[in-house]
N, C-alpha and C positions, 0 to 999 in steps of 0.2 A: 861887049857883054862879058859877066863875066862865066871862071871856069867855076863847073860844081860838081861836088861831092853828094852820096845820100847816102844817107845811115838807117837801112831798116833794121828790125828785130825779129825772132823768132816769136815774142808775145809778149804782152803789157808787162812793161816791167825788166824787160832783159837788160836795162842799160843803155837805149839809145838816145835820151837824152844828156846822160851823162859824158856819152862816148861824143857826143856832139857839139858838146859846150870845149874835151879838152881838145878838139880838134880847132873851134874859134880859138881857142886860145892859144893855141902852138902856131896855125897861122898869124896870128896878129904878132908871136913874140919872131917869127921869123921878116915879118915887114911887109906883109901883104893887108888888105883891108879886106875882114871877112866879115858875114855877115848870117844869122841863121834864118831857115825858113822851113816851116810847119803851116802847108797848104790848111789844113784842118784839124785841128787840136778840140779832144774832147774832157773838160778839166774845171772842180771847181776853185782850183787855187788861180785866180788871173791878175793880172795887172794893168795898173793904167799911165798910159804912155804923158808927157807932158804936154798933148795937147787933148787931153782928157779923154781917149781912147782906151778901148779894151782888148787886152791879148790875153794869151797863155802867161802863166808865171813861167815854164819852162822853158819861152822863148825870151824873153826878157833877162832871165838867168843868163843863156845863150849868147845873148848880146851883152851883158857885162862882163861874160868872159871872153869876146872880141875886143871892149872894149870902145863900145859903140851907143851910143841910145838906143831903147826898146822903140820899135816903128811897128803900124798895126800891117805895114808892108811884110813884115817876118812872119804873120799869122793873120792873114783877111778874113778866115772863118774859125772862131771859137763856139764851143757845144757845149753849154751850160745846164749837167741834168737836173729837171725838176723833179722828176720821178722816175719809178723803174722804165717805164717808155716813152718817156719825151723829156725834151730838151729845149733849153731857151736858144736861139739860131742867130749869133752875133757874128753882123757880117764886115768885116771892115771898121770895124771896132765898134758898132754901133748895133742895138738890139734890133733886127730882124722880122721877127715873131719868135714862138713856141710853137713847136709843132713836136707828133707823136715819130717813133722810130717809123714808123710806115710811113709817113707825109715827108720826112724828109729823106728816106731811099727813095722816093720818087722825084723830090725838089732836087739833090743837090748837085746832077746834072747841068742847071741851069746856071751855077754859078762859076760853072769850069771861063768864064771869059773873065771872070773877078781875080779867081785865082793867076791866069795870066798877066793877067794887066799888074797884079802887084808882085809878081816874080821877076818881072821884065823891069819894072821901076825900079827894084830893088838890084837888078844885076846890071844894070845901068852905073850903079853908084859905087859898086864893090868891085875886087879883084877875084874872089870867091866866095860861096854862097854854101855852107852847109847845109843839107836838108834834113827833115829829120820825119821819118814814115809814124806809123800809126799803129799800133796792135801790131800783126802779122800780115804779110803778102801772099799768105797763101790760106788768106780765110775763102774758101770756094765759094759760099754761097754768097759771098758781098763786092766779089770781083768783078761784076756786073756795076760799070760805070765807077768805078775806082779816080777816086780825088786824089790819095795821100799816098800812096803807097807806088806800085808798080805805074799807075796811073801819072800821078804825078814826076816819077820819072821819066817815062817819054815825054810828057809835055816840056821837061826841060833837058831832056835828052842826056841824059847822066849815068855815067856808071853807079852803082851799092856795093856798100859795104855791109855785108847780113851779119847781125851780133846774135850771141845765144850766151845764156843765163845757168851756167854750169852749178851753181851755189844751189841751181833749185831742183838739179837730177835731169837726167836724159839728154844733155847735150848735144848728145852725135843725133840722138834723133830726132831732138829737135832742128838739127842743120840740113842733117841730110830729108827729113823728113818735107822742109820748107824749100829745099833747092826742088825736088822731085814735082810737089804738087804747082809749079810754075811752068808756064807755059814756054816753049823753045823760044822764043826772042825775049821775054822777061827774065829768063835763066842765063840767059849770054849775059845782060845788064848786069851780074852779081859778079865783081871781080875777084871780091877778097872776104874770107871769113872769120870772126874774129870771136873767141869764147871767152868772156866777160864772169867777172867775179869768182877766179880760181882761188881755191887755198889748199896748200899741199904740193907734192914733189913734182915739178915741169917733169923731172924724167921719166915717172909713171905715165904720166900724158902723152909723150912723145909719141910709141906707136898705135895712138889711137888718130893722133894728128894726120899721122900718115895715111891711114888707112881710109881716112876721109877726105882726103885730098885726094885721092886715087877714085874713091867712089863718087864724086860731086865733079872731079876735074875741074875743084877750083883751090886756088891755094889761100891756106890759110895763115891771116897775115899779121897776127898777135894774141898772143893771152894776157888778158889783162888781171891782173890780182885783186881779191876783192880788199875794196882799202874805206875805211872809216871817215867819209868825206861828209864835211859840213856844209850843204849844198841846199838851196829851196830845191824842195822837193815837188813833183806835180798834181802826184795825187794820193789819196787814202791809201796805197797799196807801201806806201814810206813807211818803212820799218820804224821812223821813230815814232810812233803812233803807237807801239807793241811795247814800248819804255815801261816797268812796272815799280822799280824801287824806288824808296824817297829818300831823298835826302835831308841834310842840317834842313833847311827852309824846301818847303817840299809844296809845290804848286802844280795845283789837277785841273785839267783842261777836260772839261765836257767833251765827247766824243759823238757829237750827234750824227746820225744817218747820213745828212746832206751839208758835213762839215766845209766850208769853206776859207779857203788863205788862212790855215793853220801855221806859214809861214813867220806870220808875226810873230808867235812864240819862239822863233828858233836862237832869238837872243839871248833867251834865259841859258839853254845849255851850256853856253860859254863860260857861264859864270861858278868859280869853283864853290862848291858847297850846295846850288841849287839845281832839283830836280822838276822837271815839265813830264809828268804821267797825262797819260786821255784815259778817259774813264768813260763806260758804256751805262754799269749799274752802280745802284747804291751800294752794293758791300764795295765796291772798287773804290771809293771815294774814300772813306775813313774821316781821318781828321785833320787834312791839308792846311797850310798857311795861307793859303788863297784860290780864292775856284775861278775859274775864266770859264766865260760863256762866250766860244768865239762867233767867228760869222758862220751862218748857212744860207742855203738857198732856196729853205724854204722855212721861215721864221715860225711859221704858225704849226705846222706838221710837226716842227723840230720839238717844239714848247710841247702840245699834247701826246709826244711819244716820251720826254720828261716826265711828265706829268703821272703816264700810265705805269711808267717802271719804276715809280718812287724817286728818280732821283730830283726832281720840285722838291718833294719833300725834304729830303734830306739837303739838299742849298739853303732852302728857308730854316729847316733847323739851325744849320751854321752860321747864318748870317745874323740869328739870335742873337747868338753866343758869341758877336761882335768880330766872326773873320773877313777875311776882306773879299767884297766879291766885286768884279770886275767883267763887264759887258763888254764887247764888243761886235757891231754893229748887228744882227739880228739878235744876237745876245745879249745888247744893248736894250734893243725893242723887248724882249723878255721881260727885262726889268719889271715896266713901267705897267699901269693900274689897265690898260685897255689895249689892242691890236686889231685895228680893221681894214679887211680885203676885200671891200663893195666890188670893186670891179675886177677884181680875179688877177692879180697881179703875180700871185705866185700860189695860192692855196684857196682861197675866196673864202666871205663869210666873216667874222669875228669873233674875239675868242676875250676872258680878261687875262690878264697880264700875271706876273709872279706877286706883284703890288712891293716891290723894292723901292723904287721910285715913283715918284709922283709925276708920273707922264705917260703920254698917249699918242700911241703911233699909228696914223693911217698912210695905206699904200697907194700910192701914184701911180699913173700907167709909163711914165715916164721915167727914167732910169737916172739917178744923178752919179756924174763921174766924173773927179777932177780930185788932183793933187792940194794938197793941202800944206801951208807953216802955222805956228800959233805959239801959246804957250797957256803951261797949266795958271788956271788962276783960281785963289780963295778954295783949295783942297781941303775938303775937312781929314780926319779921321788919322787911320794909321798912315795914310799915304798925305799927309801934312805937306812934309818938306818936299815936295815934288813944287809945291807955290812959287811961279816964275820961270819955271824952266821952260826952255824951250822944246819944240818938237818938229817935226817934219812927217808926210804919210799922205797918204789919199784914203777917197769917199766913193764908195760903189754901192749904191743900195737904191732900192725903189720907194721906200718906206720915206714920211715927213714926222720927226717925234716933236711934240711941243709939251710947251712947262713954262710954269710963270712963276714958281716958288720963289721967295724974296732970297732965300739962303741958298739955293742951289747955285755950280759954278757952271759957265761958260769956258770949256776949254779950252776955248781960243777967242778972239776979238777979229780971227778975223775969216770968222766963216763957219768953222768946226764945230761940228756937232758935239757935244757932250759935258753931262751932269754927274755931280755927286751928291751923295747925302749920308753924313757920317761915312762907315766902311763901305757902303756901295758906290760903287762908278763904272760910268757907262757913257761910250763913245763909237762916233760912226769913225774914226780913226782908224784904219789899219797905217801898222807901222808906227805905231804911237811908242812900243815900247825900244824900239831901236836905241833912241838916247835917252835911255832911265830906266833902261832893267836893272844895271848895279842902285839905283838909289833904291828901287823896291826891292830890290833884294836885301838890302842895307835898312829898309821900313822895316820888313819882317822880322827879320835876322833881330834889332832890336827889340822888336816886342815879344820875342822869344826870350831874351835874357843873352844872346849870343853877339862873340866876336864877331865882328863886322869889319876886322884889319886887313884879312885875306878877301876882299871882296874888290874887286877893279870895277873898273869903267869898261865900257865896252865901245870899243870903233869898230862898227861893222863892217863902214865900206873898209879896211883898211885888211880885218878879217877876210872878207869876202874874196879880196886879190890876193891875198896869199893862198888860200885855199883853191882859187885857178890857178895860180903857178905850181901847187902842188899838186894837183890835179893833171896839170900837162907832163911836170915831168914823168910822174907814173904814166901817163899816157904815150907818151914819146918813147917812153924806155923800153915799151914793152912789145909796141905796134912797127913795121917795118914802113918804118914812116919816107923812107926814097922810092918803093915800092905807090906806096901811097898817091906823092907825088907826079910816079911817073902816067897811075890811071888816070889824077884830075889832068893831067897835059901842063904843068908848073915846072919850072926848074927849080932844084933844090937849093 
């Protein structure tokens, strides 16, 4: 079996997934096979594995900075919010039910033998296994029957590593405040302490280090710098979401309540000259080179809270005045003339559409998930020259959209959902823009009048591994990484 690490945090957000990806990644470049795992991950950015399963994007991330395929072994229980108290319950990569916060702190007990059975497959197969916790381990009131956190540690019986989020104030008490409210055997399980996102003089920091080593009686085993890493992110709380300036070609991403795999866009940043804003209200929007209606998780909620705050209105102005607007899948369903939830699939009821497209989406109770190739074909509009290219991405949605328009394109032959019509397009595609953010970038860029010399191509996966490697060595440099070794029981 193998040996394991766990990576909790002080609170959402300190850094444990990140801290957890450069840890896959430092094992894998030293020659062990590692492998991540996130008992219970609550998130609407997810991913689908290649045999059409659903996980965390976080874990997925994880495993390509191992260097391994995403497996729904790395994450058996994903938490998909529908709303402020309940959640879609995917269990082993397959939808479960919905249930309310109260239905499932009573259910999730039951699924502590799921969670072993694919911890134990998984460390079967690897040499180490990073974990990676959930929120905080010392939320008192939810400690009762603990999946992910402390809990999940004894089930695999593993030393933690506690991170805390210095960038956002209160460090020390956040550390020491999280060692304290643990219980004597859950306090021993914490080896090493690590303060995440420093900027500013280590030797100002030093006797505070100290003093919290003294008071926690545990040592603290790196600071890590805060560094501007281009990483899928997990969830809403990504700062790149908070982006406001535009750039030469400047593209606004709808920012709805229940935004989902906002990831897709992270290609565009790559590209010099173009800016990815999310935008909440209509003044925030202005006068973009293109609007992205990406995924949510709940299509119909998402449409009528548009609708309420003007920004419907303001898409449908722009799309007038011939900008390119760009669906993708519940944003996709946005488009099109109708939208129906008979049977309560995410929202219930039906609603009509923005009427962009000439199509009509009803909801299935049954969830379609599977990886997708294709390519663009008969693109009208500013986005012409995209005609023939290929693509690669997968389909997560509940929703079937149909259309029969003689002129509308098929974006793929062989499978893939999605239409255009003039400047409008809309697809169940995530991932579609991986290989052809520089052509759109290079569409717009032209129809503005502008250079389009400075504009590259973009290799993601190619990006992506550099950016783990860059990611370890910051991580390696900073963290007493023999230390490390000697808690999982590894020799260095």
């Amino acid at each position: 079996m193998a040996k394991a690490i766990m990576v909790q945090g002080t609170m959402s957000n300190a850094g444990k997934s990140v801290i957890a990806a450069a840890l896959c990644r430092i094992f894998k470049q030293d020659g062990y096979r590692a492998a991540p795992f996130k008992s219970q991950n609550m998130a609407l950015n997810s991913y689908i594995t290649d045999d059409g399963l659903e996980i965390g994007r976080a874990q997925a991330m994880q495993a390509e900075a191992a260097g391994v395929k995403p497996s729904t072994l790395m994450n058996p229980i994903l938490l998909k919010p529908t709303s402020e108290r309940g959640s879609q319950v995917i269990v082993n990569g397959e939808v479960r039910a919905d249930m309310s916060a109260a239905e499932y702190f009573k259910y999730k007990s039951t699924l502590i033998p799921e969670i072993k059975a694919a911890y134990e497959k998984l460390s079967a197969e690897y040499d180490v296994i990073v974990i990676e916790g959930a929120g905080s381990p010392a939320e008192i009131n939810l400690k009762e029957n603990d999946i992910v956190n402390m809990g999940m540690a004894e089930m695999a019986d593993c030393s933690v590593l506690l991170v805390g989020d210095i960038d956002r104030g209160g460090v020390f008490a956040q550390l020491y405040g999280t060692v304290e409210l643990l219980e004597p055997d859950e306090r021993a399980r914490v080896k090493g302490l690590i303060i995440n996102k420093f900027r500013g003089d280590i030797e100002i920091l030093k006797p505070g280090l100290t003093m919290l080593e003294e008071l926690t009686d545990i040592d603290v085993i790196g600071v890590v710098p805060y560094a501007d890493l281009r990483l899928d992110d997990e969830d809403s709380l990504s700062e790149r979401l908070d982006a406001k300036n535009a750039g030469a070609v400047d593209i606004a991403v709808i920012r709805f309540p229940r935004i989902s795999n906002f990831t897709d866009f992270n290609v565009f940043e790559q590209i010099e000259g173009v800016s990815v804003r999310y935008v909440k209200t209509a003044s925030q929007l202005g006068n973009p080179d293109m609007v992205i209606l990406p995924g949510t998780k709940n299509t119909i909620a998402d449409l009528l809270w548009m609708r309420r705050n003007g920004l419907e209105a303001s898409v449908l102005k722009l799309a007038r005045k011939g900008t390119v607007i760009f669906g993708i899948c519940g944003g996709y369903q946005m488009l099109g003339e109708t939208i129906a939830d008979e049977n309560g699939a995410e929202y219930g009821g039906g609603v009509r559409g923005m009427g962009l497209l000439p199509t009509d989406t009803v909801f299935e109770t049954e969830k379609k998930r599977t990886r997708v190739t294709g390519k663009f074909e008969n693109v009208s509009g500013t986005l012409k020259p995209l005609s023939g290219k290929a693509f690669s991405g997968y389909e997560i949605h509940m929703g079937r959209t149909n259309f029969s328009v003689p002129e509308m394109c098929a974006f793929s032959d062989g499978g893939a959902d999605g239409v255009c019509s003039k400047n409008i397009y809309g697809t169940y595609v995530h991932g579609i823009f991986d290989e052809c953010a520089a052509d759109i970038a290079r569409c717009l860029a032209e129809k503005k009048g502008l250079n389009t010399d400075d504009i590259r191509d973009i290799d993601m996966k190619e990006f992506k591994e550099k950016e783990y490697d860059r990611l370890a060595d910051i991580v390696r440099a900073s963290l007493d990484m023999k230390k490390i070794y000697e808690i999982i029981g590894l020799g260095d």
